[in-house]
ZAGU-355370 format. One record per residue (C-alpha): x, y, z. Coordinates in steps of 0.02 Angstrom, whole numbers, padded with zeros to 5 digits, always signed. Layout:
N
XYZ ...
// end
This chain:
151
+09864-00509-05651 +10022-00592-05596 +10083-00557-05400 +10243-00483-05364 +10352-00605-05273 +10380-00558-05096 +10566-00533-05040 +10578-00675-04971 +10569-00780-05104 +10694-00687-05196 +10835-00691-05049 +10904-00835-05124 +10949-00779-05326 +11011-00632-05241 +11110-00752-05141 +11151-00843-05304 +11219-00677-05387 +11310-00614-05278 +11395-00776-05247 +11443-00791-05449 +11513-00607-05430 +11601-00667-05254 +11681-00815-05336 +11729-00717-05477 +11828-00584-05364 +11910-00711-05267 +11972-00783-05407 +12055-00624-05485 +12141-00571-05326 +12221-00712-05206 +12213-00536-05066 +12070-00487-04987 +12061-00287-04916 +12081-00273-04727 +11911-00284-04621 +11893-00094-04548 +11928-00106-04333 +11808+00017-04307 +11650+00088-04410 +11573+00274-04388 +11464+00298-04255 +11334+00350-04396 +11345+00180-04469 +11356+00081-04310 +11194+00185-04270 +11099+00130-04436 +11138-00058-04423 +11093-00076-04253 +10917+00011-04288 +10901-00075-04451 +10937-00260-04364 +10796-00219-04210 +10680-00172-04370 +10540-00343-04348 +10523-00355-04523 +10732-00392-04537 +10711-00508-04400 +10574-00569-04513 +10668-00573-04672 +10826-00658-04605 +10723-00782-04525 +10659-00816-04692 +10823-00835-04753 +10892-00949-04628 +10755-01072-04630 +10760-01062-04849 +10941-01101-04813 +10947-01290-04907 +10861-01237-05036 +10961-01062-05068 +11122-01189-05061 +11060-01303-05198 +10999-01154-05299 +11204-01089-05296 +11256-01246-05314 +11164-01278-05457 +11210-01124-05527 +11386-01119-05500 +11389-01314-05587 +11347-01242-05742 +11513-01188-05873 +11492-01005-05903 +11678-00920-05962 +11666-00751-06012 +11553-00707-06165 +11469-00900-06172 +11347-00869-06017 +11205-00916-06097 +11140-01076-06034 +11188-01007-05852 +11089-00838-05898 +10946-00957-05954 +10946-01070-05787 +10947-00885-05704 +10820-00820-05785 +10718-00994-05757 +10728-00975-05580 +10685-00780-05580 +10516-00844-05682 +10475-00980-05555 +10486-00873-05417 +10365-00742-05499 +10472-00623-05576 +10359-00656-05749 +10442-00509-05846 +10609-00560-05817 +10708-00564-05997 +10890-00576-06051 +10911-00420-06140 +11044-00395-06304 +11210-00390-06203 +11163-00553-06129 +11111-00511-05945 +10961-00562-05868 +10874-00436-05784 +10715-00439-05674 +10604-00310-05589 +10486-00328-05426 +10397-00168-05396 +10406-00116-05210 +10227-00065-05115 +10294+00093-05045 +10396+00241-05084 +10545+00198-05009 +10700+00229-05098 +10744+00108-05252 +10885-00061-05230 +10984-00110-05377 +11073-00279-05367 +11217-00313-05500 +11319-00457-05507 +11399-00545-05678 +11363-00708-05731 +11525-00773-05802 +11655-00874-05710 +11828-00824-05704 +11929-01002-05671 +12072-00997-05536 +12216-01063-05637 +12211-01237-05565 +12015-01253-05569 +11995-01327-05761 +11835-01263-05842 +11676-01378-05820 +11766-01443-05651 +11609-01501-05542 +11562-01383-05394 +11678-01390-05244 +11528-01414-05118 +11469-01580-05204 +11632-01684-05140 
// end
């Protein structure tokens, strides 16, 4: 019986996706939208409960401390050439890393995504994390350029 990886240990390819998808954005629009001044009280009210939960403090502990290790993982990630509909060695280095941090039924399904599942304990409400693989080059950034954070 294989154990479910704790959420923790999966901080940092959710790190790693979103970071693909961020990259992505920035490089399709050189503006980025205004930060609100002000949120609603309702959502001022849910952050501040959520970040005096122990088990956030917990989790972003976690984080902080797996931070070297979360910033090879995107870097290694990011290194690898992945234009738009030839993903698949990236995919495949995704889906490697899913596996070795216990996501064992983790596949890359027909379209090409990779796509994992960790069942929660509880029966709180469900998360879905999306993010795309590809990389959308800034016109001056040539394809297979080495990762800006390596020097």
């Amino acid at each position: 019986m294989s154990r479910s990886p704790g959420p923790l240990r999966l901080a940092p390819l959710v790190l790693a996706a979103l970071v693909c998808t961020a990259h992505g954005a920035l490089a399709q629009s050189p503006a980025v939208a205004p930060t609100p001044a002000q949120v609603s009280p309702d959502v001022d009210k849910a952050y501040t409960q959520l970040m005096a939960s122990p088990a956030i403090k917990k989790l972003l502990d976690a984080v902080k401390a797996d931070h070297e290790r979360s910033v090879e993982d995107l870097m290694m990630l990011t290194e690898i050439e992945a234009p738009p509909f030839k993903e698949q060695q990236r995919a495949e280095a995704f889906l490697a890393r899913m596996k070795a941090l216990g996501l064992t039924h983790a596949k890359i399904d027909a379209e090409g995504n990779v796509v994992g599942l960790r069942k929660g304990t509880g029966n709180g409400p469900k998360l879905l994390i999306s993010a795309h693989l590809d990389t959308v080059f800034l016109r001056t950034t040539p394809a297979g350029s080495p990762c800006c954070c390596r020097g």
